[in-house]
N, C-alpha and C positions, 0 to 999 in steps of 0.2 A: 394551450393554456387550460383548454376543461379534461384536460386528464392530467394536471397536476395534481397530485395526491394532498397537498398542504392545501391547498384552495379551494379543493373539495371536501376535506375535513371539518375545514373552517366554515363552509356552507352549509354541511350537513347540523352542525351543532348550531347556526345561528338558526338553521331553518325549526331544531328541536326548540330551542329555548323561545324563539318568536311567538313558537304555538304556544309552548308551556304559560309563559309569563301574561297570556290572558285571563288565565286562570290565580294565581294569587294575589292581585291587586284586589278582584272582585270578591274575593275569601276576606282582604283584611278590612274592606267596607262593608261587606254586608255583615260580618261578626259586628263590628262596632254598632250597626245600627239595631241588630237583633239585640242586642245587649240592653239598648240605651230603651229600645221598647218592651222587655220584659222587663223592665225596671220599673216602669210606666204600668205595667199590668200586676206587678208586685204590689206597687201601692194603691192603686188604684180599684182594681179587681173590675177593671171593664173589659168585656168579654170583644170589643171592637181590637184591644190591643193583644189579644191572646191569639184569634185569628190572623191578624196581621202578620205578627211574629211567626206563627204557622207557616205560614205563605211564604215568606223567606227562608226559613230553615227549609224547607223542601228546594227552593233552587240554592241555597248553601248545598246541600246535598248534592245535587248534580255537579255545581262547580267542583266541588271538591273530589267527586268521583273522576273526573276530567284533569284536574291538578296533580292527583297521583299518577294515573295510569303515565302522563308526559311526562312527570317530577322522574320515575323511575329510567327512564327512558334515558336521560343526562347523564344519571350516575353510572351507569353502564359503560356509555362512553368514554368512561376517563380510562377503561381498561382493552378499549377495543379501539378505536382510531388516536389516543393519546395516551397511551400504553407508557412512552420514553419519557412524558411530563410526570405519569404516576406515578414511575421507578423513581423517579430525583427528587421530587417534592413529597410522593404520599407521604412520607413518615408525619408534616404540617397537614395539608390539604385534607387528608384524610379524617385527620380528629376532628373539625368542624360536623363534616358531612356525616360522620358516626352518629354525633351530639345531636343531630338534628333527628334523625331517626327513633334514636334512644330517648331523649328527654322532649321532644315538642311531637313529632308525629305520633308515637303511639300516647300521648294525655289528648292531643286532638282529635285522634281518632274514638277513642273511650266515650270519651264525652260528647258529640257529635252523634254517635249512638246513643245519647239521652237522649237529647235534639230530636231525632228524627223517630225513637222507637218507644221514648217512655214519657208522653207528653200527659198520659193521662193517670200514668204510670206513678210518680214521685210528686212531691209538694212544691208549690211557685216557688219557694224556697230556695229546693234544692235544683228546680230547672232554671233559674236564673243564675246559679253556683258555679251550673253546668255550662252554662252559654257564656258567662264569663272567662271560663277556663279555655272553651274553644278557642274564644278571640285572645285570651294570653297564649295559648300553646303557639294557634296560628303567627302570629307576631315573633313568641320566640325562635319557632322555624325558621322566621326570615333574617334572624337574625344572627343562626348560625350561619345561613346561606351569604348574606355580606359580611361574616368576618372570612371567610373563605373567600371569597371574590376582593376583598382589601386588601388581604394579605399578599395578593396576586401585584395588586394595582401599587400598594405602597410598603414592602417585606419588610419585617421585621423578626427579631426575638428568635431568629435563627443561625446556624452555622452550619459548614461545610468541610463535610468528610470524605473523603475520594469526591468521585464527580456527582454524591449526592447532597442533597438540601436539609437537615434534619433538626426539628424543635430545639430552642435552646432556654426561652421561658415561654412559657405557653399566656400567659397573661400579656406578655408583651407584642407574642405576635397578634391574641386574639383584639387585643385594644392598639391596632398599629393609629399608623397619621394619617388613616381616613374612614376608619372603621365609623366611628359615631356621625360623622359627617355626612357620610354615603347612606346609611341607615337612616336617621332621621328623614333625609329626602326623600328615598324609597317608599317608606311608610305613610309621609306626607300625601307623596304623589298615587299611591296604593289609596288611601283614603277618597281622593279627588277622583278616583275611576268606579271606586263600587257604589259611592254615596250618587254621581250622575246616572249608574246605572239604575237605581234603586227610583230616582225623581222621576227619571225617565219613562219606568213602569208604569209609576203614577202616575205621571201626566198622558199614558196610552188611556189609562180606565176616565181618567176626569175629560177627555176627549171624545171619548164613547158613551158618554155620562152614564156608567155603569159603576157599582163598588164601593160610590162615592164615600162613603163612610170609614171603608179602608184608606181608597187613594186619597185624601186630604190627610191624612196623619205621614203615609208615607213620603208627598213629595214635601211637605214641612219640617220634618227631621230630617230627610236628606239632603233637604236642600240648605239649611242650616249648616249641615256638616259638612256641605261641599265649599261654600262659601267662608267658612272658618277654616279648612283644609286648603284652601286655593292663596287667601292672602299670608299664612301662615308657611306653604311654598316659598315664598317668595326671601322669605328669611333663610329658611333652610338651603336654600338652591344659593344664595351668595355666600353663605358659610362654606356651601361646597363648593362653590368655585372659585374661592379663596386659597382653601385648601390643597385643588387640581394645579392653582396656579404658583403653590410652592411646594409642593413635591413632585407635580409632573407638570413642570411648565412646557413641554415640546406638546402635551395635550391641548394644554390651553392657550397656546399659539396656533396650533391648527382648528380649535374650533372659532378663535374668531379671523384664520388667514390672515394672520401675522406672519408676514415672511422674514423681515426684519428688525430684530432686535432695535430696540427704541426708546425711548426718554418721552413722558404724557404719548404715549400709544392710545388709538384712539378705539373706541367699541364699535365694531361692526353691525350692523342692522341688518344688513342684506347683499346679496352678492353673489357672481358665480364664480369661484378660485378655479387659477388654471394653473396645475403643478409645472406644467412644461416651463411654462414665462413666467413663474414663480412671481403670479400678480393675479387681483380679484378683480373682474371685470362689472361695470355696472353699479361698482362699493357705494352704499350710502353708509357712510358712520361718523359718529359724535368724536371729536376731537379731545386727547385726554381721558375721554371718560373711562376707559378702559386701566389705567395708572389710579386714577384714582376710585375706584370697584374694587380694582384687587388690594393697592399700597396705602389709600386713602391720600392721596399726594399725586395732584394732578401731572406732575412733572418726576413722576418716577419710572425708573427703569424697568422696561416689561422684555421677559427674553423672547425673543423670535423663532420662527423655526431653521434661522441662519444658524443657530448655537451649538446647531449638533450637525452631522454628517447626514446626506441624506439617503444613506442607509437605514440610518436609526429615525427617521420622520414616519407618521403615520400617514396613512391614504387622505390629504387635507380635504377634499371635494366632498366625499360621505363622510368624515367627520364634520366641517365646516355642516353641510346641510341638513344633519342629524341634528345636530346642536341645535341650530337656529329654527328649525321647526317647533321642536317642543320650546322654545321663549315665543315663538308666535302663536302658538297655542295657548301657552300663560298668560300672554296678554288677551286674548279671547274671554278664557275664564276669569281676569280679569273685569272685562267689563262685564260678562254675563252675571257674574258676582254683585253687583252694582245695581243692576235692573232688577236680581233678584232681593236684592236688599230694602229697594227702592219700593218692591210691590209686595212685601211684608209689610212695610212701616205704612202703606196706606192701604194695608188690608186688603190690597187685589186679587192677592196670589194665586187666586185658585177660578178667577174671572177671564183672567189674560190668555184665550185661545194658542194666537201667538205664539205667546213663550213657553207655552205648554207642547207646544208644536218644534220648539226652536231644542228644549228640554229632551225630548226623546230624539231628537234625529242628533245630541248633540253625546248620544250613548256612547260611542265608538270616540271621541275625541281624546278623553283622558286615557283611554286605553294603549290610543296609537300615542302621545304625549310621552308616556309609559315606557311604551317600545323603542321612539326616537331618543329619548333619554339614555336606557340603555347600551344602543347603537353608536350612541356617542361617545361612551365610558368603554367601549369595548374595541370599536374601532380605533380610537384614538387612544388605546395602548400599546399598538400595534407599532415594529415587528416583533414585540414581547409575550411569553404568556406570562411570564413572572416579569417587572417592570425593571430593566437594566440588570437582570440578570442570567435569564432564560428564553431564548426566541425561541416563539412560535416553529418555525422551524427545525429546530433543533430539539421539539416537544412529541411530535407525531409517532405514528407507529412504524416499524422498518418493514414489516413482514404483513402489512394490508396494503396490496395494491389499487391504486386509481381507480381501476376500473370494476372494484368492490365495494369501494365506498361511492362511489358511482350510482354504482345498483341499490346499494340499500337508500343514498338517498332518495332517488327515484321508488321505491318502494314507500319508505316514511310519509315523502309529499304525499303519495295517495292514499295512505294511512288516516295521516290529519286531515284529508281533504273530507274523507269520510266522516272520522271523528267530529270535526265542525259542523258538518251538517246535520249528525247526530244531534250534536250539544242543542242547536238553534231551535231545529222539531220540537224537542224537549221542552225543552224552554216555553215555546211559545205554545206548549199545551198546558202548561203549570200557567201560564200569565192565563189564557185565554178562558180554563176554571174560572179560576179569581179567589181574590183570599175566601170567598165568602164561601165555598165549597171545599177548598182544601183540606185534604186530611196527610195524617203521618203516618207511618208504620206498616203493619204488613196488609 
């Protein structure tokens, strides 16, 4: 089984995009909050918010130098271990990934080089112009990036010519039935991982009680935007699992180990499914609730993962457990949300050792949230690349053997193992300066 070529493909690309996607969440929070605080130094002209902002644009910088070098690394692949999906679909798949390149990478990249080389260079004016447009480009990147990934999950606006896939309105594949749905969450939950990482910094320096004149602005506006970001999830995330549960109900049966199609089906909380006995051992779940989440009708019909062959079922156990990780995580930043709500409205917030404590170790959670999120949407499309129309299988390349993609994943892992420990050193010599000495440029 570890020299199947399809399940090594399929590892090597989860293991790219795993590394990758630490890096654009933290891209689309830290732009928002560089934004929100040149905005703050525009009107203001206090030189507290100009450093600040400094100090982030510099680890923007690294993230985003880490974001490419991986980002580039994917699109490679569609032509090197998924060569037979690029021949059948490129003529769709391709125009996203162009669009991205063309209209969002190079405006973020331009500008990004204001950010980091011309701070002292051009007018607040025109540098807060600039850091606007990063966080627009950044965001529209990702926005080609899920209509390409939609288009996968829910095809549309295409048709079929020999045994290829090719555009047939480009609007209607680019706006398919999950394209805005997927996107909003993403962004959402993109927002919830840079805004924690940003509190998080801060509450290292108000720890150290070092900065403090920085870190008090930082873990304030992040922490705002993490808590307007988090209950603000929670909408989004049932939009989209409304959505998963009428265009790909066999997904939304397996994330919550529905085996059986049913009438008030109930929501799952927790559990370990066992495909064999095609039953969840240990299930705590709410009766109905699940009929009435997706139908609003406690007594409606929810399709099972009985409705299809189980050829066509996804791997229920890592989807089942992907899923329900990031809702136990939600409910975390839930309440963490609450406490921080709580020690705003009596002015504690920068008192509470504690939470300042609970805050940085709490860096990595939105991130892995993030990742379980994803692993859910991907797993549990599965055995499809394109959703009932293209398996997995039938996507691979004919002419890369096992024991090639073998090699270079084993090569990549030590690749990224490097590059992470890069990134971290970095890092924690930019945090360990402090905004108060940071500079930009050459």
């Amino acid at each position: 089984i570890f020299m199947d070529a399809v399940l090594l493909a399929r590892i090597q690309f989860a293991v790219n995009v795993g590394f990758h996607y630490i890096f654009p969440p933290l891209t689309f929070g830290l732009t928002f909050i560089i934004v929100i605080i040149e905005f703050l130094y525009f009107k203001t002209d206090l030189e507290v918010y100009k450093k600040t902002s400094t100090f982030l644009v510099k680890i923007l910088g690294l993230v985003f130098a880490l974001g490419v070098a991986t980002g580039i690394v994917l699109e490679f692949s569609f032509g090197t271990n998924w060569a037979r999906y690029s021949r059948i679909v490129g003529d769709i798949f391709g125009a996203p990934l162009a669009a991205e390149g063309i209209f969002s990478f190079f405006l973020e990249s331009v500008f990004l080089g204001v950010l980091l080389f011309a701070r002292n260079k051009v007018s607040k004016k025109v540098y807060l112009i600039s850091a606007i447009l990063v966080f627009v480009a950044s965001h529209l990147s990702g926005l080609w990036i899920i209509i390409a990934n939609s288009w996968m999950q829910t095809p549309a606006g295409f048709k079929t010519i020999g045994d290829k896939i090719v555009l047939d309105n480009f609007f209607t594949a680019a706006l398919n039935h999950s394209t805005l749905q997927r996107y909003t969450h993403t962004v959402v939950g993109a927002w919830m991982a840079g805004s924690m990482f940003v509190a998080g910094i801060g509450s290292w320096f108000l720890l150290k009680k070092r900065d403090l004149e920085y870190a008090k602005p930082l873990v304030k506006i992040a922490l705002v935007l993490f808590i307007a970001s988090t209950f603000l999830q929670f909408g989004t995330g049932h939009a989209h699992a409304v959505q998963v549960a009428r265009t790909q109900p066999v997904k939304m049966a397996a994330f919550e180990g529905l085996w059986k199609t049913k009438k008030g089906a109930p929501m799952s909380l927790f559990g370990f499914p066992d495909e064999k006995n095609e039953k969840t051992h240990f299930e705590i779940a709410i009766p109905n609730l699940l009929s009435w989440f997706i139908k609003f009708d406690g007594k409606a019909k929810i399709d099972g993962l009985d409705s299809v062959p189980k050829k066509d079922r996804p791997p229920v156990f890592m989807t089942y457990m992907s899923y329900h990780v990031m809702i136990w995580l939600g409910m975390y930043f839930a309440l963490l949300s609450i406490v921080g709500i709580w020690l705003l409205i009596k002015k504690q917030i920068f008192e509470k050792k504690w939470f300042h404590k609970v805050l940085l170790f709490s860096i990595p959670l939105p991130l892995i949230a993030n990742e379980v999120g994803w692993m859910a949407a991907e797993i549990g499309r599965q055995p499809w690349t394109v959703y009932n129309i293209l398996r997995t299988k039938d996507s691979i390349s004919v002419t890369v053997p096992a024991w090639k993609i073998a090699l270079s994943l084993s090569i990549f892992s030590v690749i990224y193992i490097l590059l992470g420990i890069m990134f971290v050193k970095l890092l924690v010599k930019i945090i360990k300066k402090g905004p108060g000495k940071t500079k930009l440029g050459y």
